[in-house]
C-alpha positions as CSV (number, residue, x, y, z in Angstrom):
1,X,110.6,79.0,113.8
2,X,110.4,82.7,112.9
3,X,106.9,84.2,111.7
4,X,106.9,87.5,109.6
5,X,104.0,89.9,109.6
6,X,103.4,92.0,107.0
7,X,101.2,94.8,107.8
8,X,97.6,94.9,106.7
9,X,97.4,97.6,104.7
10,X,100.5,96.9,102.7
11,X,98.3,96.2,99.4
12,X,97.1,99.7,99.5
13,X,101.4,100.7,99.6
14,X,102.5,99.7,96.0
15,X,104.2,96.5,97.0
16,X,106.7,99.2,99.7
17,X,106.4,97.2,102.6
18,X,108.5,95.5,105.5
19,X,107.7,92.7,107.5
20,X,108.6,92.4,111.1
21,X,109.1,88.9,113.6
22,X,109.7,88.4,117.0
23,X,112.7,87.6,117.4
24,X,114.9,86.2,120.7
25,X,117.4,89.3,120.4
26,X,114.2,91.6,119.6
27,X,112.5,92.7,116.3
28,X,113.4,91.4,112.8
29,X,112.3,93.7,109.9
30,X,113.1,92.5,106.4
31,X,112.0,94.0,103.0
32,X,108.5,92.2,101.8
33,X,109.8,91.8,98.2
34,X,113.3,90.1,99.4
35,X,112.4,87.9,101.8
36,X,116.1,86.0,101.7
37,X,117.6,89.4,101.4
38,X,119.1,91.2,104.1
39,X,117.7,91.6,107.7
40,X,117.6,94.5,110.4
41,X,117.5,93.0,114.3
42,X,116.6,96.0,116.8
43,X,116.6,95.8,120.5
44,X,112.3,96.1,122.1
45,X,113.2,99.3,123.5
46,X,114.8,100.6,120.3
47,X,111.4,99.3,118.1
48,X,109.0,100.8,120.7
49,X,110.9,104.0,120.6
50,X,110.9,103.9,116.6
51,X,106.9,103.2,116.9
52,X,106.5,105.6,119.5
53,X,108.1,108.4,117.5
54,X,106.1,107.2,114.3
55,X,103.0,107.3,115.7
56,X,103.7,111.2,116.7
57,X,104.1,112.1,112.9
């Protein structure tokens, strides 16, 4: 069974948020308002690199 996580803080966003699970292949993201819709699976490394360059801005 997959479990998404929305972030916290997503009430104070407008309702703009994405969820993310762990998933076998790596990190599913999905939109929070379409949670049927469409899915993104990135490799660890990929998401910690994403996170990583995030956290710099």
């Amino acid at each position: 069974m997959v479990v998404w996580r929305k972030a916290r803080r997503s009430d104070d966003m407008g309702g703009n948020c994405i969820e993310l699970a762990p998933m076998p292949d790596g990190v599913g993201i999905r939109d929070s308002k379409d949670p049927d819709g469409p899915r993104l699976i990135i490799g660890r490394s990929a998401f910690q690199a994403f996170t990583t360059a995030l956290k710099r801005h």
